[in-house]
DODOLO-244287 format. One line per 5 residues: number of its first residue (from 1); their letters; for each residue x, y, z of N, C-alpha, C, CB. Coordinates in steps of 0.1 Angstrom, whole numbers. Each point is the difference from the previous one (the first is absolute). Glycine has a CB too. Example, Ala and Ser with C-alpha at 12.3 -4.5 7.8 and 13.67 -1.06 7.14 Angstrom:
1> as> 132 -57 78 -9 12 0 9 12 0 -19 -12 12 | 15 23 -19 9 11 0 -8 11 8 12 -6 -22
# end
This chain:
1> xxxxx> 169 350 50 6 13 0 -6 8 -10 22 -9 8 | -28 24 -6 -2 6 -6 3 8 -13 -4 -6 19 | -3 13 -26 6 10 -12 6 -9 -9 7 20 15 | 0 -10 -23 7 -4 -13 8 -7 1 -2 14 -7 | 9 -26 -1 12 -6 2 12 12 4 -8 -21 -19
6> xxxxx> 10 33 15 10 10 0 -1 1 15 -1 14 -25 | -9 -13 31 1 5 18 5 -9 4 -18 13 6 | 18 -24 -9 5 -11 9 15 -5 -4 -26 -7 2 | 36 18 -14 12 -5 4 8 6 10 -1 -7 -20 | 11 -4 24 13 2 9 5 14 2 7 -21 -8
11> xxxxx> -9 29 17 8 15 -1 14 1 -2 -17 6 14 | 25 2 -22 11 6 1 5 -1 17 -9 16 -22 | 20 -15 22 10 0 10 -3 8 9 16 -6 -13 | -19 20 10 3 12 7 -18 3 2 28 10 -12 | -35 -24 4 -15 6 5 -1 -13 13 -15 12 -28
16> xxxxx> 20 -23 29 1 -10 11 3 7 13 8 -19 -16 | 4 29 13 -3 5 13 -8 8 6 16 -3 -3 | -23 11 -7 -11 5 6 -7 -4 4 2 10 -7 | -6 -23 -5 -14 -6 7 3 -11 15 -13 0 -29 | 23 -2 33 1 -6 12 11 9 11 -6 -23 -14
21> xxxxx> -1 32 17 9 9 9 7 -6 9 -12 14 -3 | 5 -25 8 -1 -6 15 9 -10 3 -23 5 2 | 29 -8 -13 12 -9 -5 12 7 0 -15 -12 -13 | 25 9 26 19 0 -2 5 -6 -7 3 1 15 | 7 5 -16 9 -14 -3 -2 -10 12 20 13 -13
26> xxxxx> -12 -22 12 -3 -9 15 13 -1 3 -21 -17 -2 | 21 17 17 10 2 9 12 -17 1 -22 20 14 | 13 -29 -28 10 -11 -1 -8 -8 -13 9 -3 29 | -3 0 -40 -2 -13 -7 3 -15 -2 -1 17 -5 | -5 -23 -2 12 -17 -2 10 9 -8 -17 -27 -5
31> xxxxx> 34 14 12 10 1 -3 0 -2 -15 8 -5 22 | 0 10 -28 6 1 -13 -6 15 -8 3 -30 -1 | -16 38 12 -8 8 -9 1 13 12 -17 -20 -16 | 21 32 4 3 14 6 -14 1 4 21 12 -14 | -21 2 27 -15 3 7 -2 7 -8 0 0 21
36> xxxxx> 5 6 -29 -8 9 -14 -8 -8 -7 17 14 -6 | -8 -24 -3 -12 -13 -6 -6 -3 7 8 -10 -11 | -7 5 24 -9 -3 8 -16 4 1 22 -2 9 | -18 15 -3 -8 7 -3 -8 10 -11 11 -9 16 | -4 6 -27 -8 -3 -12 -10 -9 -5 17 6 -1
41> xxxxx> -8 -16 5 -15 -14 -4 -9 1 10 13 -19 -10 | -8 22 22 -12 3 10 -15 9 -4 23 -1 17 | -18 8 -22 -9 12 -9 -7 -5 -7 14 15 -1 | -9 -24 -9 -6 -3 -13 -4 -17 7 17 19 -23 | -23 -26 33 -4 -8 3 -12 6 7 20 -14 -2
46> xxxxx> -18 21 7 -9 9 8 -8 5 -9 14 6 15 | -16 0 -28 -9 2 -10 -7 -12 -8 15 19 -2 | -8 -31 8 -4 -15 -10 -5 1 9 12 -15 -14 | -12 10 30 -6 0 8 -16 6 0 24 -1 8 | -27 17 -8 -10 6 -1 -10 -4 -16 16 19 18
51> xxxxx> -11 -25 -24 0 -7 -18 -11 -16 6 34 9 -14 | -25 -14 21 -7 -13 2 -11 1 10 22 -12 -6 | -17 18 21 -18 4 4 -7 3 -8 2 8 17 | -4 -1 -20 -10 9 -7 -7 -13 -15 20 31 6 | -10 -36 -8 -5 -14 -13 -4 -11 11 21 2 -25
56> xxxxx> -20 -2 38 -9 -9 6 -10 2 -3 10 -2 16 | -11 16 -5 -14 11 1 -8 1 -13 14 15 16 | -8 -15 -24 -7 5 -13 -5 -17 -9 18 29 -1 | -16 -42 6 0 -11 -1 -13 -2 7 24 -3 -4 | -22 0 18 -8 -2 9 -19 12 -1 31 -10 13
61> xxxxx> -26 19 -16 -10 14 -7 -8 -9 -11 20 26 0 | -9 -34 -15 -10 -1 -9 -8 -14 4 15 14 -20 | -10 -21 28 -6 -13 7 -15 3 3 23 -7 13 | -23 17 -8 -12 5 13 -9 6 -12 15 8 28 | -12 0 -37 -8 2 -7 -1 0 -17 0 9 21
66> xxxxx> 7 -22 -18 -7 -5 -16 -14 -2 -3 18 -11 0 | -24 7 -14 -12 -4 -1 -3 -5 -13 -4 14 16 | -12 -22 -20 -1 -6 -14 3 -13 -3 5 20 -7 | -8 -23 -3 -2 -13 1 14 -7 0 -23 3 -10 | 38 2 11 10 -6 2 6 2 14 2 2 -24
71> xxxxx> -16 4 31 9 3 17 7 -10 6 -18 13 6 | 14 -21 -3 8 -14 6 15 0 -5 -23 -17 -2 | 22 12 -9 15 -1 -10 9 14 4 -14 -14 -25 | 12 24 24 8 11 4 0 0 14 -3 13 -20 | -3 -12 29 -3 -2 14 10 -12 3 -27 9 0
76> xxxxx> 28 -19 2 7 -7 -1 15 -4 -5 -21 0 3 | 25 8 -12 11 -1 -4 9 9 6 -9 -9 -18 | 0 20 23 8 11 8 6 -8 12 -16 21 -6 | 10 -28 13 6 1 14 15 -6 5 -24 0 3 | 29 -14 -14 11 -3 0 8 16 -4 -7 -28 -5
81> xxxxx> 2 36 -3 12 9 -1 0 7 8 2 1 -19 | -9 8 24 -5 6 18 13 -7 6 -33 -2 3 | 32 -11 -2 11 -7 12 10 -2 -5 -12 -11 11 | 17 13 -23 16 -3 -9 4 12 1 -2 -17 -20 | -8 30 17 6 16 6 2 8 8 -5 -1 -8
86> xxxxx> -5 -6 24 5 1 14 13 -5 5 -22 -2 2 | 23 -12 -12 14 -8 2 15 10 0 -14 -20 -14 | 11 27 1 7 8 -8 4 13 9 -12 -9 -22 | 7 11 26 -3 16 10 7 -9 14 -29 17 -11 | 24 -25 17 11 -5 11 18 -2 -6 -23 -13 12
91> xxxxx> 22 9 -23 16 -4 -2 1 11 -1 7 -20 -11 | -9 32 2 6 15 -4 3 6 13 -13 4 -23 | 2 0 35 1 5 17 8 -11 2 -23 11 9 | 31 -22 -6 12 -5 3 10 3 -6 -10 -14 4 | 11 18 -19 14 0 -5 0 17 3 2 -24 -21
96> xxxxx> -12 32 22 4 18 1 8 -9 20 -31 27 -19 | 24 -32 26 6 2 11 13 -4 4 -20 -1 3 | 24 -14 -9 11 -5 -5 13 13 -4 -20 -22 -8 | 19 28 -2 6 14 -4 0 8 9 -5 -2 -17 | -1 0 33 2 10 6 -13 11 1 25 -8 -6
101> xxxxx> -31 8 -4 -12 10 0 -11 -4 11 4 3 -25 | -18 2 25 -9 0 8 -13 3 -9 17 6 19 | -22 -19 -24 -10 1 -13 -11 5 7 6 -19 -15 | -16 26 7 -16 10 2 -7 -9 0 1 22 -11 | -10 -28 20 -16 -6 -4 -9 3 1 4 -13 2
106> xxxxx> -7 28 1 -9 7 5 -10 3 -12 16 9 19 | -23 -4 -22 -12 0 -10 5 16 -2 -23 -20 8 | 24 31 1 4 13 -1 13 1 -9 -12 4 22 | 22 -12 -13 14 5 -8 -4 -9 -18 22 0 31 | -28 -12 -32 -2 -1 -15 -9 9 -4 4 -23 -1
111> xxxxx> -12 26 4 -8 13 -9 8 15 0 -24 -11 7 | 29 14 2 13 15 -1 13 -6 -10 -5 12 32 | 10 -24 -36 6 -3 -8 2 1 -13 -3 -6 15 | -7 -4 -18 -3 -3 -12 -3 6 -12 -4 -11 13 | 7 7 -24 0 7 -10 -12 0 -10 22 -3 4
116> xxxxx> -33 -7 0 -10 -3 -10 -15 0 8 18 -15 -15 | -27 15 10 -15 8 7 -6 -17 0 -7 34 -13 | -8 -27 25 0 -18 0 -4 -4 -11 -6 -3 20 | -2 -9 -16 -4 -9 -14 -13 11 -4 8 -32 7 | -11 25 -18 -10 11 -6 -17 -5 -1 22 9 -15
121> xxxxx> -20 -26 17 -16 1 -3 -2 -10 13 -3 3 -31 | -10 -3 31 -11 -6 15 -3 -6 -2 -7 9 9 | -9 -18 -7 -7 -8 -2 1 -2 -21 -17 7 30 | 20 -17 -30 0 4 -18 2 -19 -5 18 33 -2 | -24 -33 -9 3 -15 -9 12 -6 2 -13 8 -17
126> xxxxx> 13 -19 18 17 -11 -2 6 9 -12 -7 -32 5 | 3 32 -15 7 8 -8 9 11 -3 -13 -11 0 | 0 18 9 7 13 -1 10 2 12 -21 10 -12 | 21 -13 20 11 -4 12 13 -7 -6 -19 -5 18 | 16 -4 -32 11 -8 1 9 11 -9 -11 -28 3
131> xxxxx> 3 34 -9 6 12 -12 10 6 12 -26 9 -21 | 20 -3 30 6 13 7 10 -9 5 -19 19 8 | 17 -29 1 10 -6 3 11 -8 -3 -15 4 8 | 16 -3 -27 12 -2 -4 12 9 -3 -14 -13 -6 | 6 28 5 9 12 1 4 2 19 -14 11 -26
136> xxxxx> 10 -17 35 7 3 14 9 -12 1 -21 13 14 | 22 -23 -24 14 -9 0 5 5 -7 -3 -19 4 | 1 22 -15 9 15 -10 12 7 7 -23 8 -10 | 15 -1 19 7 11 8 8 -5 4 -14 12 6 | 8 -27 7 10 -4 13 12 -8 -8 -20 -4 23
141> xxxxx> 21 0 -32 4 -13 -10 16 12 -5 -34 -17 -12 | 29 29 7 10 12 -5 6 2 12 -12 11 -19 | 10 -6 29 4 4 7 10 -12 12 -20 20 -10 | 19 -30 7 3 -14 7 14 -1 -11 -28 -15 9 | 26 15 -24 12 1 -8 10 9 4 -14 -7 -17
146> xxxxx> 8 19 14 10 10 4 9 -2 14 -17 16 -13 | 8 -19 22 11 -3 14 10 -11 -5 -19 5 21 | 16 -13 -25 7 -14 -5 14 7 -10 -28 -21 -1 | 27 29 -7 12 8 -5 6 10 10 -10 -3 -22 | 2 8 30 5 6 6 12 -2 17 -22 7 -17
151> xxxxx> 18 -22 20 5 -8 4 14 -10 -6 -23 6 9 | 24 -4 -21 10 -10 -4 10 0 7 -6 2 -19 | 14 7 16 13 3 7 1 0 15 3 14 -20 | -9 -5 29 -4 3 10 -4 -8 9 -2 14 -9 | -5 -24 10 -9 -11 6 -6 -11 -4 -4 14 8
156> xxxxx> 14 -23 -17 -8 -14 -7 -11 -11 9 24 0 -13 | -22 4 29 -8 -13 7 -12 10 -4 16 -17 23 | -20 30 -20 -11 8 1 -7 -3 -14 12 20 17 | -5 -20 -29 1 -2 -13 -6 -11 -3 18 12 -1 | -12 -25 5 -4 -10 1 -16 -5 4 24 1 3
161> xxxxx> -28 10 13 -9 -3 6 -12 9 -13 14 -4 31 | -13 17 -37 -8 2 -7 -3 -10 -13 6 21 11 | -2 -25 -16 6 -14 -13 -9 -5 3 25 -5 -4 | -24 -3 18 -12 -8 5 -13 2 3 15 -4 5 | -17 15 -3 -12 10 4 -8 4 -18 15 13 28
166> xxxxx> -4 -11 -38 -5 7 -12 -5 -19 -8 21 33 -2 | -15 -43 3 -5 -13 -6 -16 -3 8 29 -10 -5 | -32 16 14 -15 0 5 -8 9 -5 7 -7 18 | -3 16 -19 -9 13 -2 -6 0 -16 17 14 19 | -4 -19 -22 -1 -2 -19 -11 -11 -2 29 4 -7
171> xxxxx> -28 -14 16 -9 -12 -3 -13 5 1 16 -17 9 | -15 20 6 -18 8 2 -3 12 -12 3 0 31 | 2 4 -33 -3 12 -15 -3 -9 -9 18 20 1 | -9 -32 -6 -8 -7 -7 -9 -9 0 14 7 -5 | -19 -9 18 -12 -3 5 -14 8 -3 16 -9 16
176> xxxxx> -11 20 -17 -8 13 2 -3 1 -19 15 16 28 | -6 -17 -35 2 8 -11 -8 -16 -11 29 22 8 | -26 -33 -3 -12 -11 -7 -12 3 -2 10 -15 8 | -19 24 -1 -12 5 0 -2 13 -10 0 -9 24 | 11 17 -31 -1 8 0 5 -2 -16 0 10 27
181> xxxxx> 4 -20 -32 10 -4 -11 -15 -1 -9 28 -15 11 | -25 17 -22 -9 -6 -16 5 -17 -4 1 30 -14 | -10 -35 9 6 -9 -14 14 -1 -5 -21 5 -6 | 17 8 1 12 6 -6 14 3 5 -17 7 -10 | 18 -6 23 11 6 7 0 16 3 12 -20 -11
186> xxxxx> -24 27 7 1 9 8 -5 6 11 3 -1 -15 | 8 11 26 -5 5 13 -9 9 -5 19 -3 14 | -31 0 -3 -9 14 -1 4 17 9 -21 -24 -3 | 28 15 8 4 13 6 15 8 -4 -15 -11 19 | 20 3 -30 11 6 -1 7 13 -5 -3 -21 1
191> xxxxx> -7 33 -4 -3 10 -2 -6 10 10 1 -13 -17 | -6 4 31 -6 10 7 12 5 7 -23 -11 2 | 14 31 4 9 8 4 -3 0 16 2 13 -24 | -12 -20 29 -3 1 15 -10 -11 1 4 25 4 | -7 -28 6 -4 -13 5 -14 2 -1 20 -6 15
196> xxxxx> -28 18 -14 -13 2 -6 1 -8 -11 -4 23 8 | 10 -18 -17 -1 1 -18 4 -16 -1 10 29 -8 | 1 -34 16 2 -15 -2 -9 -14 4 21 13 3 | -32 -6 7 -10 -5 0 -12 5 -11 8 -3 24 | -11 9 -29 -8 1 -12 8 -9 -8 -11 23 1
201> xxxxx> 22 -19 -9 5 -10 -10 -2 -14 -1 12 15 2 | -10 -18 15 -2 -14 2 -16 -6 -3 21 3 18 | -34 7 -14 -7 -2 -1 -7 -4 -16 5 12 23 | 0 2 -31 -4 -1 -16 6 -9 -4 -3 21 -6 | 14 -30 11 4 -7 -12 -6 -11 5 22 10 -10
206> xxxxx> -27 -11 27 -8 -17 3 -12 2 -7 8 -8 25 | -14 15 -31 -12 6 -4 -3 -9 -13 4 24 10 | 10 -18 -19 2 -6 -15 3 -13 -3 7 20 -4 | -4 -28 15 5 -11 -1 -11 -10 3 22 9 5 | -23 -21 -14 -15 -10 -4 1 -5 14 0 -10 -29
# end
């Protein structure tokens, strides 16, 4: 996922509805839960939803064009997550439908959605990919929390199902973020303001290191 960690949080209430017009309430939920909640979380799965394509897409993207002498090793570690995030995106389109909703998989309705630009870099070093690509678990990782509070009250199984989804995502980040760590314990990217810049960082500091 594209841009700044800031484009890529959770919208306000009154901006969910804008950005999914095409979303009712639903004409029925599971028992014990009003069609308002209902159709609330429907909203805000539907934004995780357009969150996790897009971290396929943008997965499957750095696969194809990695490069350097660590290609293999990054190439390779992507594709189990590719298939733990496809996974992820079928349970979430089950549980929006489950609620009664009618989840988007279209490539149009996620790009008229969404809140964050695409990914930012192409053909480029393991490195610098791994840089950018710890700030697009940044994003999805924030925005996965926030639904998980935002669910408490409202929908614990939905709540539950993200819990499950955020103990993966976190792991793969820190799959991602071993590459990117010092000696010392520091992130090279933990200062960057965009995924350009988080790929340089990552770069200068593999640079300095014996």
């Amino acid at each position: 996922m594209g841009g700044e960690a800031a484009d890529r949080a959770e919208p306000s209430d009154a901006q969910r509805e804008s950005l999914v017009p095409s979303t009712p309430e639903p004409k029925y939920t599971v028992p014990g839960m009003t069609q308002r909640d209902g159709g609330d979380v429907i909203r805000l799965l539907t934004m995780r939803l357009h969150a996790l394509n897009d971290l396929a897409l943008t997965l499957k993207h750095i696969h194809w064009n990695v490069v350097g002498p660590h290609f293999i090793a990054v190439h390779e570690m992507l594709d189990p997550q590719v298939d733990s995030v496809r996974d992820m995106t079928d349970t979430t389109a089950e549980r929006i439908s489950t609620l009664g909703g009618s989840p988007p998989g279209t490539p149009g309705e996620l790009v008229a959605q969404r809140t964050w630009e695409d990914y930012a870099i192409g053909r480029a070093e393991s490195i610098e990919h791994l840089g950018a690509l710890d700030l697009v678990y940044t994003g999805v990782i924030e925005d996965h929390r926030e639904a998980v509070r935002a669910t408490d009250v409202s929908d614990p199984v939905t709540q539950d199902m993200l819990l499950e989804q955020l103990r993966s995502l976190e792991l793969f980040q820190w799959f991602v973020r071993a590459h990117l760590e010092s000696a010392g314990g520091a992130l090279s990217t933990a200062s960057a303001s965009s995924e350009r810049d988080a790929a340089h960082k990552a770069t200068e500091q593999a640079r300095k290191q014996p």
